[in-house]
C-alpha positions in Angstrom: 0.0 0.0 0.0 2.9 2.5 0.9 3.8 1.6 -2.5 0.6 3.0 -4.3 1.3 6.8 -6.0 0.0 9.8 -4.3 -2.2 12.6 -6.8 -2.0 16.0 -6.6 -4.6 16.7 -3.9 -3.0 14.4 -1.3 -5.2 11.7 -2.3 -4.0 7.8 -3.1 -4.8 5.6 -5.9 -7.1 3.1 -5.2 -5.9 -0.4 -5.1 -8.1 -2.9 -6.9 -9.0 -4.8 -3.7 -10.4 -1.7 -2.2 -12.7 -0.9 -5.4 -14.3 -4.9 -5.2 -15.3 -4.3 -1.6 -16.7 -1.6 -2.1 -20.3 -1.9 -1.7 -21.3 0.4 -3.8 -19.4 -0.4 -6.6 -20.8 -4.4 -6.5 -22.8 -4.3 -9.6 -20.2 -1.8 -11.4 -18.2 -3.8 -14.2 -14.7 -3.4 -14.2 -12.2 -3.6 -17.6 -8.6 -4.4 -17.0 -6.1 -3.8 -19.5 -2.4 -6.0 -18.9 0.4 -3.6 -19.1 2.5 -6.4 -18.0 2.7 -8.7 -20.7 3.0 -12.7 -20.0 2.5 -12.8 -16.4 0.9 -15.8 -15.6 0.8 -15.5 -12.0 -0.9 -11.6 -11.9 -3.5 -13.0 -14.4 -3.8 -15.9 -11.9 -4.3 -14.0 -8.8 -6.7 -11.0 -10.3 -8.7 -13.6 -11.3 -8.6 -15.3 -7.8 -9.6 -11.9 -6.1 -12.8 -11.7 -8.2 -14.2 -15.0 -8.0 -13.3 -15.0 -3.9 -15.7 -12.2 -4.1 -18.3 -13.4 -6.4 -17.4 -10.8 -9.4 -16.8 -12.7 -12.2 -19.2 -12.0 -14.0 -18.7 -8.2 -13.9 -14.7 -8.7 -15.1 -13.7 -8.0 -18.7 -9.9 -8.3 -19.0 -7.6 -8.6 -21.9 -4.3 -7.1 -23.4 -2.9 -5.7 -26.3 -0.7 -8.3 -26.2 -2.0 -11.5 -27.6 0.4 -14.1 -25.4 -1.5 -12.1 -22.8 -5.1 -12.5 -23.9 -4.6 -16.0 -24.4 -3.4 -16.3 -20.8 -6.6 -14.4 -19.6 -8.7 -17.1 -21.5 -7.5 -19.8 -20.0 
């Protein structure tokens, strides 16, 4: 968390965890774009932290990258 960036106003970014928990934010969809490209075990654990929280089924992911994608299909 220490590691997150600070904005301008003070504020910190919101970590992905924080935003699924959020209760008013349950039926919000949420689109994540890979930067890092071919990491099996990021793809593995984002998609761990949504189906521990039910949220599945409001997760569309993918890459530019299509060694990437493929890994997000599986």
């Amino acid at each position: 968390l220490s590691e997150c960036p600070v904005l301008a106003d003070g504020e910190r970014v919101t970590r992905l965890e924080e935003l699924l928990d959020d209760n008013d934010l349950q039926k919000a969809p949420i689109c994540l774009d890979f930067k890092v490209h071919n990491d099996a075990r990021l793809i593995e654990e984002v998609y761990e932290m949504f189906s521990r929280r039910g949220r599945l089924d409001r997760l569309v992911w993918g890459s530019f990258s299509e060694e990437t994608r493929r890994l997000c299909y599986q």
